[in-house]
C-alpha positions as CSV (number, residue, x, y, z in Angstrom):
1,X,-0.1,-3.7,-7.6
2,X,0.0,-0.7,-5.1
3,X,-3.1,0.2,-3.0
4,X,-3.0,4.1,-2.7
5,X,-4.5,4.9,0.7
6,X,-2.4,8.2,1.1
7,X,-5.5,10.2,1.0
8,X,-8.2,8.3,2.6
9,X,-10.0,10.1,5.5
10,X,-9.2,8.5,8.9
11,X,-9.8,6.3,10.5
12,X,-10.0,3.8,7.5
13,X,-10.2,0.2,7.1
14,X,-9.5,-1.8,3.5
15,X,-9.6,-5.2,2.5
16,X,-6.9,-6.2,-0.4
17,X,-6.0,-9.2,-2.2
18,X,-2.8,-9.9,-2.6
19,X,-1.3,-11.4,-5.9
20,X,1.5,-13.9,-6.6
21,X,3.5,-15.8,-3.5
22,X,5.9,-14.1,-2.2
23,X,5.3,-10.6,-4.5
24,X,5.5,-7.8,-2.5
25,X,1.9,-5.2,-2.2
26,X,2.8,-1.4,-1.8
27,X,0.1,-0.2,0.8
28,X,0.5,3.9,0.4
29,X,-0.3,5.5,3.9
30,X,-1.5,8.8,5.0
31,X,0.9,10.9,6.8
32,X,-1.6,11.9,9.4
33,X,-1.9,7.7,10.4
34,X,0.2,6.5,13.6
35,X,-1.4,3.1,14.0
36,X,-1.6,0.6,11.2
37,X,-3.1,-2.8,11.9
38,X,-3.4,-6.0,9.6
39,X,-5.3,-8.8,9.2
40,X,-4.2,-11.8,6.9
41,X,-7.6,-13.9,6.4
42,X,-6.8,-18.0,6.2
43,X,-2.9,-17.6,5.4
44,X,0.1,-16.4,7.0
45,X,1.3,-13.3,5.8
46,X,4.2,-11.0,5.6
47,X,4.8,-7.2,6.7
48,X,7.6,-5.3,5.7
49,X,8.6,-1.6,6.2
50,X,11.2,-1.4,2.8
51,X,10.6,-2.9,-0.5
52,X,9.5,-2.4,-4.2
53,X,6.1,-3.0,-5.5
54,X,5.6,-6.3,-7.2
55,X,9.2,-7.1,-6.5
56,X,9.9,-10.8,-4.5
57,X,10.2,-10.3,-0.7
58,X,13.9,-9.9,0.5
59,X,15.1,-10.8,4.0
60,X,13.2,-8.4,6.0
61,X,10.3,-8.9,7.1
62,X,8.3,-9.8,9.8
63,X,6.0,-13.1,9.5
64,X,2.2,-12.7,10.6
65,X,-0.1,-15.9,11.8
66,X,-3.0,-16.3,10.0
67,X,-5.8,-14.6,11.7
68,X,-4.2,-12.7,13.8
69,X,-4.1,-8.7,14.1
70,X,-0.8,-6.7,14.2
71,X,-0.6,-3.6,15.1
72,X,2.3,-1.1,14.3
73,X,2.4,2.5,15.8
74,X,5.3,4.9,15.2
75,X,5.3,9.1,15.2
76,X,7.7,10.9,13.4
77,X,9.3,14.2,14.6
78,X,6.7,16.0,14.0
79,X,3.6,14.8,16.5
80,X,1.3,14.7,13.7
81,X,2.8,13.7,11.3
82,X,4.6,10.0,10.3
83,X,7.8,9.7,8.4
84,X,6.5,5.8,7.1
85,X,5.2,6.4,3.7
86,X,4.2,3.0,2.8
87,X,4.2,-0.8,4.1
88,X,4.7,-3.8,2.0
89,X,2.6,-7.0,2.1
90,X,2.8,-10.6,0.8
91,X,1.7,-14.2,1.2
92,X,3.4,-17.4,0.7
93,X,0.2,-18.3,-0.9
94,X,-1.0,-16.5,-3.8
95,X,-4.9,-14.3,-3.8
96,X,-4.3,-13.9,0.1
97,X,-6.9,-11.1,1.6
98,X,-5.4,-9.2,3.6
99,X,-7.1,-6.3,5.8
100,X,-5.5,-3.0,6.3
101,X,-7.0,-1.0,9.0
102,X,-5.4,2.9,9.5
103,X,-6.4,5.2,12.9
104,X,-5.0,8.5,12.8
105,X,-3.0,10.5,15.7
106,X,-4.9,10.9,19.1
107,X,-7.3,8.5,17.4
């Protein structure tokens, strides 16, 4: 199930749980966020930029170790604003937590 973060105020940090293996999470993200860092808490998790919400992973993805933090920055054409709309998370192992933390431009 999507998580809707497009309007949160920044920065922001949320803690989700994930659902079935290898289901893909929507994460909804404010335009106004450049950095967007997760967490994966005891599993190794997955990150992708393109996907459908509750749909299976496809190919392309990047894999994340277990308690580690990844950070992914980007800026679109506009210096305030980012052209990612959402990010896509999943587990091989179902009921994964997974935190989400957003910091905003300049921030």
């Amino acid at each position: 199930m999507a998580t809707d973060l497009s309007g949160v105020t920044l920065p922001h940090l949320k803690r989700i749980t994930l659902g079935s293996s290898n289901v893909l999470t929507e994460v909804n993200l404010p335009d106004t966020a450049s950095t967007v860092s997760v967490r994966f808490i005891t599993n190794v998790g997955k990150l992708a930029v393109a996907g459908t919400d509750a749909g299976a992973i496809g190919s392309d993805y990047g894999t994340i170790d277990a308690d580690t933090w990844v950070e992914m920055q980007w800026r679109g054409r506009a210096s305030s604003r980012s052209q990612l709309t959402s990010v896509y998370l999943a587990s091989a192992t179902g009921s994964t937590v997974v935190e989400v933390s957003l910091e905003p431009f300049g921030g």
